[in-house]
ZATORPA-408327 format. One record per residue: residue number from 0; residue in one letter; y, x, z of N, C-alpha, C in turn. Coordinates in steps of 0.05 Angstrom, whole numbers. Layout:
! ZATORPA-408327
{atom NUM,A,{Y,X,Z},{Y,X,Z},{Y,X,Z}}
...
END
This chain:
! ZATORPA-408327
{atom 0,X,{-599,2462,-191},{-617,2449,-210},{-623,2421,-201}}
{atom 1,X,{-623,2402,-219},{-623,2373,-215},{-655,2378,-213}}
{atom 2,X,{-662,2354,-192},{-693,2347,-181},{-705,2315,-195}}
{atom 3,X,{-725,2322,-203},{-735,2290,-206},{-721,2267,-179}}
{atom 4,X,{-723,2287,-151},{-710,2264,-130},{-684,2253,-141}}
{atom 5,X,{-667,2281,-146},{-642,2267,-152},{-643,2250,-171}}
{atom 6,X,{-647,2252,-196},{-652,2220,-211},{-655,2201,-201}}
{atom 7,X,{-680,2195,-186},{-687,2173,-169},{-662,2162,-156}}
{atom 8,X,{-655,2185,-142},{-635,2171,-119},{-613,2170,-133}}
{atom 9,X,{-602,2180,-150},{-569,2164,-168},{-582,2139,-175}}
{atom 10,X,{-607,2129,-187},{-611,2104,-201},{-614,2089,-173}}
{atom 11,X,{-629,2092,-151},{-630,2071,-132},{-601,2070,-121}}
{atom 12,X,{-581,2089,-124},{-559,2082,-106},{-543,2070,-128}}
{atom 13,X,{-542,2071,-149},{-532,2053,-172},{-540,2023,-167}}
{atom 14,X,{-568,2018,-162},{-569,1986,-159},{-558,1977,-129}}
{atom 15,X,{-563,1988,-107},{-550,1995,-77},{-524,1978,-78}}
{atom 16,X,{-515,1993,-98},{-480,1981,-100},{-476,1962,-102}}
{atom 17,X,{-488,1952,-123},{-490,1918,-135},{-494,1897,-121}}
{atom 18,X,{-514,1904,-90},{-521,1881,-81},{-498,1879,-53}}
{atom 19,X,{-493,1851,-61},{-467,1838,-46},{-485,1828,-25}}
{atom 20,X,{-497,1816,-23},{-512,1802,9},{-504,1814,29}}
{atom 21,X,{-498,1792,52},{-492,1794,75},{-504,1813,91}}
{atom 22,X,{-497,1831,104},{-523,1855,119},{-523,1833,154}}
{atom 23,X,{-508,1825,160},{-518,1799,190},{-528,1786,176}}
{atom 24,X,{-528,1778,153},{-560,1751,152},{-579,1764,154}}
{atom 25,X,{-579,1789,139},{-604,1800,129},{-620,1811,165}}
{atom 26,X,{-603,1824,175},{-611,1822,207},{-616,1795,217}}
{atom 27,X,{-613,1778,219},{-625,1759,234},{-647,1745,220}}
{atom 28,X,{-654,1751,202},{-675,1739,175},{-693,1762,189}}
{atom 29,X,{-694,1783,186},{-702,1807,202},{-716,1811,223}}
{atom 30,X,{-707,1800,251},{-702,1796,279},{-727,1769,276}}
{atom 31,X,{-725,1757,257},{-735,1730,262},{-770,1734,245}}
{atom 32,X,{-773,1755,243},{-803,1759,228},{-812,1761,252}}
{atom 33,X,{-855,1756,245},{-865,1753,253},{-868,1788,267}}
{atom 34,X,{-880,1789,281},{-885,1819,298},{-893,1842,277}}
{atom 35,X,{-886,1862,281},{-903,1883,257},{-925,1894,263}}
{atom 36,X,{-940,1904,248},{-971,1920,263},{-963,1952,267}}
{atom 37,X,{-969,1955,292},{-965,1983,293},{-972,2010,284}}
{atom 38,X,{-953,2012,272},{-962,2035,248},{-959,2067,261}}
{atom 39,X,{-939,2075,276},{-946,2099,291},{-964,2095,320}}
{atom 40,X,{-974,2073,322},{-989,2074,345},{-1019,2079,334}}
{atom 41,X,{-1022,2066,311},{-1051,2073,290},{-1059,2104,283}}
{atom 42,X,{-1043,2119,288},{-1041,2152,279},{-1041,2162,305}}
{atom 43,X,{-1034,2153,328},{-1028,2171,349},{-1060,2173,368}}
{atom 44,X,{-1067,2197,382},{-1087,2197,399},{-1110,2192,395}}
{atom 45,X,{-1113,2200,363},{-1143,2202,345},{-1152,2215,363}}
{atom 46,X,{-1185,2218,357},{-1201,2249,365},{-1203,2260,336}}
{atom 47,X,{-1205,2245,311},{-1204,2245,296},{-1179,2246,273}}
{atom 48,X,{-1175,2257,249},{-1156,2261,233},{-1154,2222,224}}
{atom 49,X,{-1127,2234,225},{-1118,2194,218},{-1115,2196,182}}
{atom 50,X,{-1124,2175,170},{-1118,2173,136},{-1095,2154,143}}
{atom 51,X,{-1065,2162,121},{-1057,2148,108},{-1059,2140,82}}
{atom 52,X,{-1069,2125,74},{-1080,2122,46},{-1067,2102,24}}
{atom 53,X,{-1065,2116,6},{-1031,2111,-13},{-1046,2088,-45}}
{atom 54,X,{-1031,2070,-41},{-1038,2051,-63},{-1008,2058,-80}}
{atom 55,X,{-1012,2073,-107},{-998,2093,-121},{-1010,2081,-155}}
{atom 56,X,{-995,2068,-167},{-999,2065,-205},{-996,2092,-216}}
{atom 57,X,{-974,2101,-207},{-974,2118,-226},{-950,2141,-215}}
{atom 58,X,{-940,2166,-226},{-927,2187,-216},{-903,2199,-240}}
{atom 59,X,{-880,2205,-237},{-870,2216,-242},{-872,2235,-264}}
{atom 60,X,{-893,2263,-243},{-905,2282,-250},{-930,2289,-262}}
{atom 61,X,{-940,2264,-259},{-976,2257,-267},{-978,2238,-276}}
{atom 62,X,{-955,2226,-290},{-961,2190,-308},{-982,2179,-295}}
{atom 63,X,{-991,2166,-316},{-1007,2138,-298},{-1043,2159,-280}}
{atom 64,X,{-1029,2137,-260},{-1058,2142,-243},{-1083,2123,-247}}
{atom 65,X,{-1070,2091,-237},{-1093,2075,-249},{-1065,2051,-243}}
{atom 66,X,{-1056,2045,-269},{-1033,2030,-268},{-1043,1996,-277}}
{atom 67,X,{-1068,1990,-276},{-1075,1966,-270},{-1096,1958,-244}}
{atom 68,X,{-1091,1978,-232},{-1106,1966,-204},{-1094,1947,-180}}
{atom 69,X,{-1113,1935,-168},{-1108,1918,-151},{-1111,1916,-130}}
{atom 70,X,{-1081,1909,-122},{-1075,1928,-89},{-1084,1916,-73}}
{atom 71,X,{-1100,1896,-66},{-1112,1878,-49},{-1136,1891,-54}}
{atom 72,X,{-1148,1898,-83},{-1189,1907,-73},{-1176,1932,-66}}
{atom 73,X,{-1165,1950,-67},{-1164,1980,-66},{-1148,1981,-35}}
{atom 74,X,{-1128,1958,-15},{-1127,1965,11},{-1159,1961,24}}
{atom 75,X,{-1179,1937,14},{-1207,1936,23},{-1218,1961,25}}
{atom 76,X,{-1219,1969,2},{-1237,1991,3},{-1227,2021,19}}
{atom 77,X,{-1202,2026,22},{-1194,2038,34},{-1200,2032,69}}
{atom 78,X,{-1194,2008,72},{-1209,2003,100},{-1230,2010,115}}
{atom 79,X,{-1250,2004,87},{-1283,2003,91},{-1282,2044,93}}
{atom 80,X,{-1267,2054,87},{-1268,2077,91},{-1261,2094,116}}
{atom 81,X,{-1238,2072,129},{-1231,2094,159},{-1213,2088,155}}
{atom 82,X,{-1189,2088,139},{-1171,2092,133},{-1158,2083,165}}
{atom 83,X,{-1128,2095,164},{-1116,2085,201},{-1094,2060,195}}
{atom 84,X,{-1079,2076,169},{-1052,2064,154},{-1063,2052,115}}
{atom 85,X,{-1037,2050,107},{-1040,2044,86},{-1008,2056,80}}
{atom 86,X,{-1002,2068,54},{-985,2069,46},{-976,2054,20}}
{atom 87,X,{-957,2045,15},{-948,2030,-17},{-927,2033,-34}}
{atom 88,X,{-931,2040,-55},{-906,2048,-68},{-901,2018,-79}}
{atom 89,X,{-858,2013,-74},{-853,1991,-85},{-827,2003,-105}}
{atom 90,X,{-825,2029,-112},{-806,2035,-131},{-822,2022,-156}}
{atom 91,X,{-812,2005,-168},{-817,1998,-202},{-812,2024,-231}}
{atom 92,X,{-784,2029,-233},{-780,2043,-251},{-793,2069,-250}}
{atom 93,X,{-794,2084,-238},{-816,2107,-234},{-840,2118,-228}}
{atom 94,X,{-845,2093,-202},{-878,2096,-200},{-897,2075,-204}}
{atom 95,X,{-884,2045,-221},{-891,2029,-225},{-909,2005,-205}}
{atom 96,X,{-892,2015,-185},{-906,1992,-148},{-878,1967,-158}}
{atom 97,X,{-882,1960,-134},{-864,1925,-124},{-873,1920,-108}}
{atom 98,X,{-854,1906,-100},{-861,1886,-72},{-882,1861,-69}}
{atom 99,X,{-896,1861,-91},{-920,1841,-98},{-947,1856,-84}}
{atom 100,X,{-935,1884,-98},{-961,1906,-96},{-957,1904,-58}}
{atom 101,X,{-946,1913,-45},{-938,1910,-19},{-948,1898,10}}
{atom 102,X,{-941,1860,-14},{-958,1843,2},{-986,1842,2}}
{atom 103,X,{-989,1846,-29},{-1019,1837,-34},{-1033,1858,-18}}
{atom 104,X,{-1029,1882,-15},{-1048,1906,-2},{-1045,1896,25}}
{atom 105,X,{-1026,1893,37},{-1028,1884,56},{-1041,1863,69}}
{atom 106,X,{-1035,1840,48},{-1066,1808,56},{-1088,1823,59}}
{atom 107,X,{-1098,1838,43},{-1125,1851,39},{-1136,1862,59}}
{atom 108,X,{-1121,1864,73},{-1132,1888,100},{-1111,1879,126}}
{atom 109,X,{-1127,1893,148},{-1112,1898,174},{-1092,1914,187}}
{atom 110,X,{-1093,1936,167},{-1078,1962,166},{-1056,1961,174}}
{atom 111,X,{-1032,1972,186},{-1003,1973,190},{-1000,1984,159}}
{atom 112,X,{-978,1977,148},{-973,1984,114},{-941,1995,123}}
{atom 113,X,{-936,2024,108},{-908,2039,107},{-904,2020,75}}
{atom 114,X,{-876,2017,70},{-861,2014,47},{-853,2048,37}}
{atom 115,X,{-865,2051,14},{-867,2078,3},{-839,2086,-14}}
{atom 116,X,{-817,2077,-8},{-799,2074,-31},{-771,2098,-19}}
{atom 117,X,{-752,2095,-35},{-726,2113,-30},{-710,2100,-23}}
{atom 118,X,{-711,2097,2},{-684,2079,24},{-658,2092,20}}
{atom 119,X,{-633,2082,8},{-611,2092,4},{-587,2076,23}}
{atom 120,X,{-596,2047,29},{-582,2034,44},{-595,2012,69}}
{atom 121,X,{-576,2012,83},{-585,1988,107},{-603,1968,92}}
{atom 122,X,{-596,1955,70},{-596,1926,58},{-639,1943,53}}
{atom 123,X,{-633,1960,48},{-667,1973,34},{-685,1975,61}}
{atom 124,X,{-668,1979,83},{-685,1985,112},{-690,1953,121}}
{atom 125,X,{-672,1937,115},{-677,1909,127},{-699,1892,100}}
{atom 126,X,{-698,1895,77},{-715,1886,50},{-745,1898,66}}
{atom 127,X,{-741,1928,77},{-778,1929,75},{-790,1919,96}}
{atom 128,X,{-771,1909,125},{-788,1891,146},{-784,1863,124}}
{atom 129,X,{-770,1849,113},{-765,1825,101},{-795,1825,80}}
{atom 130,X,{-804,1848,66},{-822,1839,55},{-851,1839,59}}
{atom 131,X,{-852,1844,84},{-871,1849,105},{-892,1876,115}}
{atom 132,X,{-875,1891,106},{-874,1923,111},{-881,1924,151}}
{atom 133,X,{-889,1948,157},{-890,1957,182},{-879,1980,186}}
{atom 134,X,{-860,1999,166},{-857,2025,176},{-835,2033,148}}
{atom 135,X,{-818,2042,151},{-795,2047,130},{-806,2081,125}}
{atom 136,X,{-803,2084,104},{-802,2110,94},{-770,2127,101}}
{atom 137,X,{-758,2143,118},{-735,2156,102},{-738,2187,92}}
{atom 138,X,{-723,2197,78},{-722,2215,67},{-705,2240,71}}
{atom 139,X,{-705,2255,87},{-678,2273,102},{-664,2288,76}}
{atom 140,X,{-680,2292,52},{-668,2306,34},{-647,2287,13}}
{atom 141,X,{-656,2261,18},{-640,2245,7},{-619,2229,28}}
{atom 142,X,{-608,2238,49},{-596,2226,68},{-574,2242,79}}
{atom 143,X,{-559,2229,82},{-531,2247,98},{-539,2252,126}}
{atom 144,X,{-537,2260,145},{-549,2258,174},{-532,2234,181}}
{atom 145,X,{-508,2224,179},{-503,2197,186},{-515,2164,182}}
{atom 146,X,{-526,2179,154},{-548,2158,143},{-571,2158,152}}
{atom 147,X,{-580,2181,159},{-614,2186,168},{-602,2167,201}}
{atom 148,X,{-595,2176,217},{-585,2170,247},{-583,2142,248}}
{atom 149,X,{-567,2126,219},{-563,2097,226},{-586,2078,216}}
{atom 150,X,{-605,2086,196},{-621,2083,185},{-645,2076,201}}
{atom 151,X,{-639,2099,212},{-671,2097,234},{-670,2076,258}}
{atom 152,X,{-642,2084,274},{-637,2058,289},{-638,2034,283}}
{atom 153,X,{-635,2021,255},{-636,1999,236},{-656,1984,249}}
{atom 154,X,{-675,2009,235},{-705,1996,226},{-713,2000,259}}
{atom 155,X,{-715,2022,277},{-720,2012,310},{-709,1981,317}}
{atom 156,X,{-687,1980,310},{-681,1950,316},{-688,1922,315}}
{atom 157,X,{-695,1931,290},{-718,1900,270},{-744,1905,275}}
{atom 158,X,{-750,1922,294},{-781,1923,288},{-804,1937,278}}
{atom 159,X,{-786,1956,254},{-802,1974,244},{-810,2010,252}}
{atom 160,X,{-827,2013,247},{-836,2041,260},{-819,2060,235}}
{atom 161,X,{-819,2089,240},{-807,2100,217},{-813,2121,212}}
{atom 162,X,{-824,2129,183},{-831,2155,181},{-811,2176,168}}
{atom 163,X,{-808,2194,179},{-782,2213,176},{-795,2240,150}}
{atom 164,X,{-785,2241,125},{-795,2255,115},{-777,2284,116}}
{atom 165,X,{-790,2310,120},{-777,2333,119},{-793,2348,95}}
{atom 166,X,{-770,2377,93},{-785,2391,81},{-790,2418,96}}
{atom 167,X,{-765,2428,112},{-758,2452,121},{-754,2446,147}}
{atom 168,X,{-739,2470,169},{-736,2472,189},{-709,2450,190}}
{atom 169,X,{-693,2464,171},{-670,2444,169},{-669,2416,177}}
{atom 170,X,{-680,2406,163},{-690,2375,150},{-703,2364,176}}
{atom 171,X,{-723,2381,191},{-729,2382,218},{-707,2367,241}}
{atom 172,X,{-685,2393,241},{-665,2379,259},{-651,2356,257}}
{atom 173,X,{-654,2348,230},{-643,2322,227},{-653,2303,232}}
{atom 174,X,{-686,2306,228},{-704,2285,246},{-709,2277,266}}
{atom 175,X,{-696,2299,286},{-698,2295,307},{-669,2290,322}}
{atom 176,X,{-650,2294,311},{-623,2280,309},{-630,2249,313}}
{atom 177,X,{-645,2248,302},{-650,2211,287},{-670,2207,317}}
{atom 178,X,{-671,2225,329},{-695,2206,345},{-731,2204,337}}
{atom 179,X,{-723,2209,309},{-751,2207,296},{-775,2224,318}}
{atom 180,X,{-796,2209,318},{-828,2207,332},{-849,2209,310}}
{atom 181,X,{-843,2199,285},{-867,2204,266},{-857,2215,241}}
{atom 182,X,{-863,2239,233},{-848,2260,217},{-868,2265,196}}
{atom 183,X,{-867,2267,177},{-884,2272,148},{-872,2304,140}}
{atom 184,X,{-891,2318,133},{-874,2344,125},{-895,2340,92}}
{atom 185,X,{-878,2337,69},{-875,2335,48},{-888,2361,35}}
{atom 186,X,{-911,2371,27},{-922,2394,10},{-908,2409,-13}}
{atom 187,X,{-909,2384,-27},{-896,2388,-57},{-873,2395,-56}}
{atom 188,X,{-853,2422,-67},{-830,2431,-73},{-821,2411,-92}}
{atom 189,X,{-796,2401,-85},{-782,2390,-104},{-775,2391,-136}}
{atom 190,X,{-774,2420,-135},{-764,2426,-160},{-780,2439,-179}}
{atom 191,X,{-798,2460,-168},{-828,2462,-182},{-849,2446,-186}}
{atom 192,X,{-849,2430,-162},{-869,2405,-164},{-895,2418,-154}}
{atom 193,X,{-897,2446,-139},{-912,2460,-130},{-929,2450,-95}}
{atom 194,X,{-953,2448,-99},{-960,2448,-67},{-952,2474,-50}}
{atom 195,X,{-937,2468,-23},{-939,2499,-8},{-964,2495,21}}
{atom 196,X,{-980,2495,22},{-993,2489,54},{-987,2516,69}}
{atom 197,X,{-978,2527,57},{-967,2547,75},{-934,2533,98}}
{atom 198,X,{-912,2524,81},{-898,2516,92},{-908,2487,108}}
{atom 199,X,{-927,2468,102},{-943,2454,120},{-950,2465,144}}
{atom 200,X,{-970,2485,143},{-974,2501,172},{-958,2516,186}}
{atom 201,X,{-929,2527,166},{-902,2531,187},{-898,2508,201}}
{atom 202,X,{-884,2487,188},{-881,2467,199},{-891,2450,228}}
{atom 203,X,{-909,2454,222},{-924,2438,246},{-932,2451,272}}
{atom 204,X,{-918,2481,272},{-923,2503,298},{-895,2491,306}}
{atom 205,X,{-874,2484,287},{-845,2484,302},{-838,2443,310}}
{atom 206,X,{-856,2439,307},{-846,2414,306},{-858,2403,345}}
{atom 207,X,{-848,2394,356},{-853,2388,388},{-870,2366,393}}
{atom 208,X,{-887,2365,405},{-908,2357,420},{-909,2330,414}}
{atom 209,X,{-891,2314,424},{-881,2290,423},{-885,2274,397}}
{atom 210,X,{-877,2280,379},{-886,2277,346},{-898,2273,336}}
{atom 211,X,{-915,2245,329},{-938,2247,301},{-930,2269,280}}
{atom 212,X,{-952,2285,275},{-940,2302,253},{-968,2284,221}}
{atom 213,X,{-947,2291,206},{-968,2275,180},{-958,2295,164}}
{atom 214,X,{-981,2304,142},{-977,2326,131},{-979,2304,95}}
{atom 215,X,{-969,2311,82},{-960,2291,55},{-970,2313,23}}
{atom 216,X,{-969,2301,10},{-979,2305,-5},{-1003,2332,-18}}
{atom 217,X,{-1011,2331,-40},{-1027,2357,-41},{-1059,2357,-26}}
{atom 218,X,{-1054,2332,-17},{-1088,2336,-2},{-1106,2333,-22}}
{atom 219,X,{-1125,2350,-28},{-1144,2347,-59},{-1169,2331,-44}}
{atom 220,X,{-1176,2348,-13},{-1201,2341,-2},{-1210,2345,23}}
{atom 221,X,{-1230,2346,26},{-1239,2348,65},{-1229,2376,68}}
{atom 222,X,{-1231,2400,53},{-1212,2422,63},{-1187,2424,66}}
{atom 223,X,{-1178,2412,47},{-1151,2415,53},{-1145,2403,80}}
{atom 224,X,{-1146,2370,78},{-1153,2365,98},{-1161,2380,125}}
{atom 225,X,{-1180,2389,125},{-1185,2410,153},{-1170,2429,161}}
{atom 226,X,{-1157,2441,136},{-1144,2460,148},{-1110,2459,161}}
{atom 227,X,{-1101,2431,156},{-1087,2414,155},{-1083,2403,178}}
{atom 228,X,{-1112,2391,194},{-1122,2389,225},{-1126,2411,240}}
{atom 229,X,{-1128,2426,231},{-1136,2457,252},{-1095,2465,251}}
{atom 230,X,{-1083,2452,238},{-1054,2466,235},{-1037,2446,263}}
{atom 231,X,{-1047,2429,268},{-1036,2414,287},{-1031,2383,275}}
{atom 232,X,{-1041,2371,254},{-1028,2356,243},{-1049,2324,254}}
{atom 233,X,{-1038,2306,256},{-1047,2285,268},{-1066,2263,240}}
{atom 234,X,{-1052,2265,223},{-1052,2251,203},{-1049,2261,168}}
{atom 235,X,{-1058,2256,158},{-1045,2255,118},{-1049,2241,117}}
{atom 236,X,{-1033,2236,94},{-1020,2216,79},{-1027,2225,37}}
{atom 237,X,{-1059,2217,35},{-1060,2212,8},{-1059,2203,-13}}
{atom 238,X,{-1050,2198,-38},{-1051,2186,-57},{-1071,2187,-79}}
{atom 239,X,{-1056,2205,-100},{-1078,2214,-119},{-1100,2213,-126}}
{atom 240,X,{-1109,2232,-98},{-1135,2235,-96},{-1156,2210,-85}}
{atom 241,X,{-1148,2194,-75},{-1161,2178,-73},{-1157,2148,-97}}
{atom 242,X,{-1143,2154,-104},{-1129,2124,-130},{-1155,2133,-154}}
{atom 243,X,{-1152,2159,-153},{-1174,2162,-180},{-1200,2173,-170}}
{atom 244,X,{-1208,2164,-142},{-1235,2166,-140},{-1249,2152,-152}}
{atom 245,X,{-1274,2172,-148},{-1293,2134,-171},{-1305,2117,-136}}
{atom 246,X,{-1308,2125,-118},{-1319,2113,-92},{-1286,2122,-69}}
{atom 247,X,{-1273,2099,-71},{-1246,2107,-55},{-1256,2107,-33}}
{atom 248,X,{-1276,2087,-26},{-1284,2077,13},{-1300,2116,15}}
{atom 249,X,{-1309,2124,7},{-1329,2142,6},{-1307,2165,7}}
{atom 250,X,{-1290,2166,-12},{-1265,2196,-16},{-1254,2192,18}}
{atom 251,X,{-1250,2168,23},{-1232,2165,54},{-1242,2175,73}}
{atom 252,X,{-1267,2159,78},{-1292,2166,97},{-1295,2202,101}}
{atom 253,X,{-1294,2214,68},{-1304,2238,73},{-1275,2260,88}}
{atom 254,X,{-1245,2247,85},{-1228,2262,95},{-1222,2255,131}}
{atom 255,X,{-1233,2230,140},{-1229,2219,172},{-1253,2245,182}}
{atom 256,X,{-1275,2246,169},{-1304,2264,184},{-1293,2286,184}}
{atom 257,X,{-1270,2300,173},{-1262,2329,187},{-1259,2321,213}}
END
């Protein structure tokens, strides 16, 4: 059964193709940015649960969230909340982000900022340090293990931190194939579009010491949340729920106090 992912990823590897640019310029354009902010070092050695907190227009599965907001007041207010990270969607055609959205959240705040998007090629791992990203998203369900492996080394190379998304045990070994240190275990089933926190708290008994573990989507609130921190998890990573708070600094605040 075809997945909303798979759509995504035939249309991003459809434009992938198209772009002819040099991949050694794009490394040394790369190599030549300014330092990045440390984005797995902001999550690691809380006493406290780390927020990643997701500047998100709109969803797939939940149309618009708040598809005129402004990613510069909403990384503030996320700040003023605790927040550790920032996350950003810059897919256009489906979740309605860009690379505008990106920077501007980023000016706004201090935060290390992940590029929230579907990396299909080198040229997409070297674009999200180029557009002043701190942390590449990849995706093990959308990745060959040759791609996850070179991908990651990419972005180690230029600078960027990397968050390794899994779903399963599987998806696991591939992350750690890659080297991957900061691992997202993904809630939502692909194909039902269902939260499991059950497979969340599998996850994070098998995953090794060494590891930021970040638990992804499905967080409604401080419980979930908590139970999420009592599972071993260092960090979430919300959206939703905080895009359509009516007090975002206040929704943040209340998920860091677990």
């Amino acid at each position: 059964m075809a997945t909303y992912l798979d759509r995504i990823l035939e249309r991003h590897r459809e434009v992938a193709a198209t772009d002819t640019r040099t991949t050694g310029a794009l490394i040394d354009a790369a190599l030549a940015m300014p330092p990045a902010r440390r984005f797995r070092a902001a999550l690691d050695g809380r006493t406290h649960l780390a927020v990643i907190s997701e500047v998100k227009r709109r969803s797939p599965s939940k149309g618009d969230l708040d598809i005129g907001l402004d990613p510069a007041a909403v990384a503030g207010e996320y700040q003023r909340g605790g927040a550790s990270c920032l996350s950003v969607l810059t897919d256009e055609e489906f979740f309605g982000g860009s690379v505008a959205d990106l920077q501007a959240a980023r000016a706004g705040c201090t935060l290390p900022v992940l590029r929230k998007d579907f990396t299909v090629s080198e040229h997409d791992v070297l674009d999200a340090r180029l557009m002043g990203a701190d942390c590449v998203l990849l995706i093990a369900a959308a990745l060959e293990r040759s791609e996850l492996i070179a991908f990651h080394e990419l972005a180690v190379h230029i600078g960027l931190d990397v968050l390794v998304e899994i779903h399963d045990e599987a998806e696991l070994d591939l992350a750690l194939a890659a080297d991957a240190t900061l691992i997202g275990v993904n809630q939502r089933d692909l194909v039902t579009f269902q939260v499991d926190h059950e497979r969340a708290v599998r996850m994070a008994a098998v995953m090794p010491d060494h590891v930021v573990k970040v638990a992804e989507s499905g967080v409604r609130g401080p419980g979930d949340a908590a139970s999420l921190r009592a599972a071993g998890y260092q960090a979430v990573l919300v959206g939703e729920t905080l895009v359509r708070s009516g007090d975002r600094a206040a929704a943040v605040a209340e998920l860091v106090a677990v």
